[in-house]
C-alpha positions in Angstrom: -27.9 15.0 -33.0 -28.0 18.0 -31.7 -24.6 19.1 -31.8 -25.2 19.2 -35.9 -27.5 22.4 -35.5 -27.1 23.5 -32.0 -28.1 26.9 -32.1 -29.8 28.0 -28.7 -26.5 26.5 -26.9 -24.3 29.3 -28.1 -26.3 32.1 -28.7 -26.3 33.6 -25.7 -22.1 34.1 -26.0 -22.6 35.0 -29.8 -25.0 37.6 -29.0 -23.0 39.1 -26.9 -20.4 39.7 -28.9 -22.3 40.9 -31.5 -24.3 43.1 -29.6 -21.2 44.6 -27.5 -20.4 45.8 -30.8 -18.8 43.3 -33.0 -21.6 42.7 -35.2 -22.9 46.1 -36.1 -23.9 46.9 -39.8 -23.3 51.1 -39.4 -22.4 52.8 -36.7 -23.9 56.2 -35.7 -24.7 58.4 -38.2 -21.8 61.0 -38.9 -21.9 63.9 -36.4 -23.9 62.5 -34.2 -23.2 60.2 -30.9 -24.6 56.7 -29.1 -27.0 58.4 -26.0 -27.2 57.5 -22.8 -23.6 55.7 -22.3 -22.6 58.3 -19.9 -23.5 55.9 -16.6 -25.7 53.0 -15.9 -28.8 53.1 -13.9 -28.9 51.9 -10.6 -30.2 48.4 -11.1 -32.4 48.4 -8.3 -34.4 50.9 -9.8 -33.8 49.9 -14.0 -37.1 50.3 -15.9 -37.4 48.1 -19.1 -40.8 48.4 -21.3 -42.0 47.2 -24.3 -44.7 48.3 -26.6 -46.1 44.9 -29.1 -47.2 45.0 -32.4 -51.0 44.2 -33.0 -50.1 40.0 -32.4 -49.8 40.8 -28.9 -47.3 39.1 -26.2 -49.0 35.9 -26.3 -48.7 35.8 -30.2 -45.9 32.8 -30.0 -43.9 34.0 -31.5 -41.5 37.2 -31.8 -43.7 39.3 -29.1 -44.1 36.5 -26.8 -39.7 35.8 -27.5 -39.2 39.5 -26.7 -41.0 39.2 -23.5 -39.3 36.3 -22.2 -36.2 38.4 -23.1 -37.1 40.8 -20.7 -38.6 38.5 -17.7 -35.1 36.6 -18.0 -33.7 40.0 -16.9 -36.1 40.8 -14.7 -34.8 37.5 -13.3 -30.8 37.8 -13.4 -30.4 41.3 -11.9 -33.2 40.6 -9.2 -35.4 43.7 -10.8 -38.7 44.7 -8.9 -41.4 42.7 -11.2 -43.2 46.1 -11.7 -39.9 47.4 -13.3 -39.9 45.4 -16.7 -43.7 45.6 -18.3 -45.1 45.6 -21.6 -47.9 47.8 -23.2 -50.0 45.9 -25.9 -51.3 47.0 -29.8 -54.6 46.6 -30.7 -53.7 48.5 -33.8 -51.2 50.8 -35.5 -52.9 53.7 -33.7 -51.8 53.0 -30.1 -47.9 52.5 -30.9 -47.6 56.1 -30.5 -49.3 56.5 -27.3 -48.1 53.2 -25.8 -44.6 54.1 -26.5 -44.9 57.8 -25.2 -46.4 56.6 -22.0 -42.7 55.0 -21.1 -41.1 57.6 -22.4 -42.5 60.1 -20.2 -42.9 57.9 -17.2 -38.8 58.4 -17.6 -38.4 54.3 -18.3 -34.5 53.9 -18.8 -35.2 52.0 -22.4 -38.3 51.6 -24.6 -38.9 49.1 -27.1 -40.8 48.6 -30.0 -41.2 45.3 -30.9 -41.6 44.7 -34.8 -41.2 46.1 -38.7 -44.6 47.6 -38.4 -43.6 50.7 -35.4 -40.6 51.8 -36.8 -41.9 55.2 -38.3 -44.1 55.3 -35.1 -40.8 54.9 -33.0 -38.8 57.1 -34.8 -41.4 60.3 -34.2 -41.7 59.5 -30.4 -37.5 59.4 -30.5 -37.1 62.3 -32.4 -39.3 64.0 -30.0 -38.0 63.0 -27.2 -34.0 63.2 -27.5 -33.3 62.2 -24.3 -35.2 59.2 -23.8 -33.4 55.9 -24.5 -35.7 53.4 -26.9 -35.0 50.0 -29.5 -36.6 48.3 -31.7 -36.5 44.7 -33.6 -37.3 44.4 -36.9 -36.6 47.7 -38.4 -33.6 50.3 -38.8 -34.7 53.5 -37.3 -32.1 56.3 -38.0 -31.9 58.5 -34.9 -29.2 58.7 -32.2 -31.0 57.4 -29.0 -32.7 54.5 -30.6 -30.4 51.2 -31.3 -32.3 48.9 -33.9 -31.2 45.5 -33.9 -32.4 43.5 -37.2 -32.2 39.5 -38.0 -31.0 37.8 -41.4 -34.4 35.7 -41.6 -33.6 34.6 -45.4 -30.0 32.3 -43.9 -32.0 31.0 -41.4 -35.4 30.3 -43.5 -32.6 28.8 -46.2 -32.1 26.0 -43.9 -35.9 25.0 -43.5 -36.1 25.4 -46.5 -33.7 22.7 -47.5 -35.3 21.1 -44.9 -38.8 21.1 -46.4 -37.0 20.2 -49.7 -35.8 17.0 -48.2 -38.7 16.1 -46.4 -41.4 16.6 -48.9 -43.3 13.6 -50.3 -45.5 15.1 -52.8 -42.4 18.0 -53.8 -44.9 20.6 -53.2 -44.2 22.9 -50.1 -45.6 26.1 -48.5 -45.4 29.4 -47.5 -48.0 31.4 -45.3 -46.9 35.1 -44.2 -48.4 37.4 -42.3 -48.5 41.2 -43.5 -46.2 41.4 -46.9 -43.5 43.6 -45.7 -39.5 43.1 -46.0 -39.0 41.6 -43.1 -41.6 38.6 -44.3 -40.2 38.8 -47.9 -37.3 37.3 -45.8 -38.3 34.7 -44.9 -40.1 33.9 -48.1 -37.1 34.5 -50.4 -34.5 32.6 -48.2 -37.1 30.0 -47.6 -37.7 29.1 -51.8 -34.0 29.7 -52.0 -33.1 26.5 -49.9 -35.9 24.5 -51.2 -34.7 25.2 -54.8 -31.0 24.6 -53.9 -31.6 21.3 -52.9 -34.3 20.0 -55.4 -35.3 22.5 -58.5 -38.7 20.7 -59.2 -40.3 21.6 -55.6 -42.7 24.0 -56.1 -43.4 26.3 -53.5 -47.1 27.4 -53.0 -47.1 31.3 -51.2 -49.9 32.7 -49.7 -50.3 36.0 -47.4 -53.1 36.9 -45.4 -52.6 40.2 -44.5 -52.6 39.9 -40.6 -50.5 39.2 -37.6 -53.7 38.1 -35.5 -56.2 36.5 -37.0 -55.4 32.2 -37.0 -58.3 32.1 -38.5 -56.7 33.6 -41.9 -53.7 31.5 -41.5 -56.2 27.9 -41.2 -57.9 29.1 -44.4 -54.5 30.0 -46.0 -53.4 26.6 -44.7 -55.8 24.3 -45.6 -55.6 25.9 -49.6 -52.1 25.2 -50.0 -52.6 21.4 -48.0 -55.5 21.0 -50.5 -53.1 22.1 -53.6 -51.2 18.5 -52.7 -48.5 20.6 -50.3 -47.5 18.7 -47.1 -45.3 20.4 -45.8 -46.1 24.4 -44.8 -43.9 27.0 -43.2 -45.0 30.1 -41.7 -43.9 33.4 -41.0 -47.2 35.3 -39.7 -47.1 35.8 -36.2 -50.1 34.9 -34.4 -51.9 34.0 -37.5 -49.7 31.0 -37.7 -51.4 29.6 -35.1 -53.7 28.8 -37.7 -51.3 27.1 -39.5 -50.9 24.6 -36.9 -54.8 24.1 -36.1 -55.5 23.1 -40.3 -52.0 21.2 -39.8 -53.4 19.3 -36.6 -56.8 18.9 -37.8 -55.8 16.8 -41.1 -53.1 14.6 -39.3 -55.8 13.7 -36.9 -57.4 12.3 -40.4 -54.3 10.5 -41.6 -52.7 12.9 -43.5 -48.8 13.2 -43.4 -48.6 17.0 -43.2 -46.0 19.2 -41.5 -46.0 22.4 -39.8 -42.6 24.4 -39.8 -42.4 26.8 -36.7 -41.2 30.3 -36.7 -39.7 32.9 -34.2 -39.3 30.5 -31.2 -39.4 26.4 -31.1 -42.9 26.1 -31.5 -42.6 22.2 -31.3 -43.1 23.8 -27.7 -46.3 24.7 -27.9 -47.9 22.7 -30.6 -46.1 19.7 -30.5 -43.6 17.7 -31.9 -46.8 15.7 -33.7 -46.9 18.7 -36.1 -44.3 21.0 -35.8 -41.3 19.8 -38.8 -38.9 21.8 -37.4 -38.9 25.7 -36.3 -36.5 28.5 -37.6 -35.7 30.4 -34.5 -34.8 34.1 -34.7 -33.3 34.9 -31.0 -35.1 38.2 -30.5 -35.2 37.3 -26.6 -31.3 37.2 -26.4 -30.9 40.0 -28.1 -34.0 41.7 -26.0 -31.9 40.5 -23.4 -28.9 42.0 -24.1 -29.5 45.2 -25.4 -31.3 46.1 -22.6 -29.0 44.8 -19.6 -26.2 47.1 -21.2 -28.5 50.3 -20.9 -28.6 49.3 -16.5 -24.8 48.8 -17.2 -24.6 52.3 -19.3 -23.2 50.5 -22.3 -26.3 51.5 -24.6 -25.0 52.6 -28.1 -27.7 54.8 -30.0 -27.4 55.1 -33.7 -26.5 51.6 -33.7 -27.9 49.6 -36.1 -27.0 45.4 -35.5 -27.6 42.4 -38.1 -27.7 38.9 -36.6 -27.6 36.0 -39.1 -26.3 32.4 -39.2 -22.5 33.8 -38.5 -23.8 35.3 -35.2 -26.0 32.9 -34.1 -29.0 34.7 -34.3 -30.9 32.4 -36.7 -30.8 28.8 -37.1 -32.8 25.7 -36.6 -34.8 24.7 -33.3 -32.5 22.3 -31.5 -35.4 19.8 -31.1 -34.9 19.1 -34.8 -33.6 15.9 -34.3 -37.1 14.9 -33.2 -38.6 14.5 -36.6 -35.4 15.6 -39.6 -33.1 12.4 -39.9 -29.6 13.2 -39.2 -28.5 13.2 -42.8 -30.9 15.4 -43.6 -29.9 17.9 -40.2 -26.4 17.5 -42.0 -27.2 18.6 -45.2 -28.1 22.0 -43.7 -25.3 22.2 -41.7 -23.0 21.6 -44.3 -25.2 24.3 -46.0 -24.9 26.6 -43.1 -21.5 26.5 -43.2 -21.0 27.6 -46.6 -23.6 30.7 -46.2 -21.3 31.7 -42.9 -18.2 31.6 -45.3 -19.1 33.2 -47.7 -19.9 30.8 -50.4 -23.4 31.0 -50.7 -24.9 34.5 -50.5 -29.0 33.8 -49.6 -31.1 36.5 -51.3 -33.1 38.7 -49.4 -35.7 40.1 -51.8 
């Protein structure tokens, strides 16, 4: 089974194509050049931080992905433990600070984890040409920052033919966190694959408004559970948490309702009891990799990288097979296969 989706398996080799440069959307902007590939830091003495949005590292999901990204090269290349840290976001008022602090501690990359800091990041780059910094989520024009952004509508296609499939009442969900592009992604490409598989699923959308509060995403859960949905992904960050608690709560009183996980295999932490399926964005890989080619003085500023189905850098959890029978698991695939070619074209917005 797990050869029909098996996503995690060949990211890592994907995603380093992509990321060495085979998969980039734009290169620099004309007249100006990728900073800091002069000569790699000694890797002894490498210094990787990251700055989180307001879910915070523990958030899991893309935060907490990003992190692990960084421990795993903390890990590989034998770095001092105090050389790979992360500063954490109350609010949209510390990403400034938090980010200047590595800056002018002279860390040898920066990120900014998230759609939310990429105006933030793009004043602390601008003043601060010589510093190296990246971010996920958002394309920051400047020459020492390298954004690298995901295709979350291929990937949020396949749950949603999925959740199409899987659906016994033909009503489905949708709970985002903060209504921004990067959720409208997931959304869109989401109703796309239910609707491509079964026309007369309805899809019931709710956003809260936060990254942080689970206790937004129960509420949003248990409306859309109450409407007659039963099956409910989420792209919301922390506040999907919540999703999973209402989810939990009313299969512990017989109800046949599903959870579908975002960001990382969130069967993982919540259990397979719950979680569908998940539709995992590899923001650790490519956490990973961007930052190992800085120590290697490989970085490439004014890069701006897309990672979609093609790439590997979206797809479904390979615990799938848990809980989606195998026709069902081969129904996206034979869907994924026709978005990487070409055939299908997943809206975005």
């Amino acid at each position: 089974m797990k050869k029909v989706l098996s996503v995690l398996s060949v990211a890592t080799l994907s995603l380093s194509l992509v990321l060495a440069g085979c998969g980039s959307k734009t290169e620099a902007p004309q007249g100006q050049t990728g900073t800091g590939t002069e000569g790699a830091a000694p890797a002894a003495t490498a210094k990787v931080g990251m700055v989180t949005d307001v879910g915070g590292v523990n958030d899991n999901s893309f935060n907490q992905s990003a992190w692990e990204g960084l421990q795993k090269l903390q890990a590989e290349l034998n770095l001092p433990k105090e050389n790979v840290n992360f500063l954490q976001s109350t609010s949209d008022a510390d990403y400034v600070p938090n980010l200047t602090q590595f800056v002018k501690d002279n860390w040898n990359l920066t990120w900014g984890i998230g759609f939310l800091m990429g105006d933030h990041l793009k004043k602390v780059a601008d003043e601060n040409p010589d510093a190296k910094l990246a971010i996920i989520d958002a394309e920051v024009q400047a020459p020492n920052v390298e954004s690298v952004l995901f295709k979350e509508h291929e990937g949020s296609f396949l749950a949603g033919v999925v959740a199409a499939k899987m659906s016994q009442s033909k009503k489905v969900g949708f709970v985002g966190g903060v209504e921004i592009p990067v959720i409208k992604r997931f959304e869109v490409g989401f109703e796309a694959g239910v609707k491509a598989v079964d026309p007369n699923v309805e899809v019931i959308k709710i956003y809260t408004g936060f990254f942080d509060k689970p206790d937004e995403g129960k509420s949003a859960a248990s409306q859309i559970y109450g409407q007659g949905a039963d099956i409910i992904f989420h792209a919301a960050g922390g506040t999907g948490d919540g999703v999973f608690n209402e989810g939990k709560d009313r299969k512990s009183k017989g109800e046949n309702v599903w959870v579908i996980g975002v960001d990382k295999d969130q069967s993982l932490t919540f259990g397979d009891d719950i979680t569908l399926t998940s539709m995992v964005k590899r923001v650790d890989e490519a956490v990973y990799r961007v930052s190992k080619d800085v120590i290697e003085g490989k970085f490439e500023g004014g890069k701006i990288v897309w990672l979609g189905l093609a790439e590997d850098g979206v797809g479904l959890a390979d615990t799938s097979s848990k809980n989606v029978p195998e026709d069902v698991l081969k129904l996206a695939d034979e869907y994924k296969q026709k978005i990487v070619s070409g055939e299908i074209k997943v809206p975005a917005e």
